[in-house]
Phi, psi and omega in degrees: 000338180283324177283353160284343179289286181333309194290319149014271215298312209309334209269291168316325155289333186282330163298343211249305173294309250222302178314318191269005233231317169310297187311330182251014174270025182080190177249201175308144180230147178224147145248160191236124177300087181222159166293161158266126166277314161173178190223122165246099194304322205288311195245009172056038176244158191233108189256080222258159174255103174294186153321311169304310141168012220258119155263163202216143176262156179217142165283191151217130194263133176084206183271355164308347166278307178296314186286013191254338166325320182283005189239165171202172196297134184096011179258168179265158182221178205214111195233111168284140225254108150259172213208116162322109176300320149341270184261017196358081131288104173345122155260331182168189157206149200245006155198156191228111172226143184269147177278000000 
């Protein structure tokens, strides 16, 4: 019973701690199937061809800057999207896996 008395608060501080941590941990995610068009290393932009046939630039955000370093124009990717939790605006993409 004592050692349960302990975990308590410890547990609660961690809930306490963790919540903003969630919270700034970003908005909504999609992923999106597209060509690589090109990569602009110098500005962290990325310019993918959806499906429809339409392009579009994003920054990139995260670890999606080093795996876009592994790509080059013409591969197909698999691009996670994030989205302005708020306004579901595009904000970037924050990972690139080849399809």
């Amino acid at each position: 019973m004592k050692t349960f008395r302990s975990i308590v608060p410890v547990l609660l501080i961690l809930a306490v701690v963790a919540a903003p941590i969630a919270t700034f941990a970003g908005g909504k995610h999609h992923d999106v199937k597209a060509e690589v068009v090109s990569i602009d290393a110098k500005a962290n932009t990325i310019t993918l061809k959806d499906e429809n046939g339409e392009s579009h630039t994003a920054p990139l955000m995260g670890k999606a800057v080093e795996e876009a370093k592994k790509l080059k124009a013409g591969d197909m990717v698999v691009a996670d999207c994030e989205d302005d939790e708020k306004t579901g605006e595009h904000k970037g993409v924050t990972s690139l896996k080849k399809a």
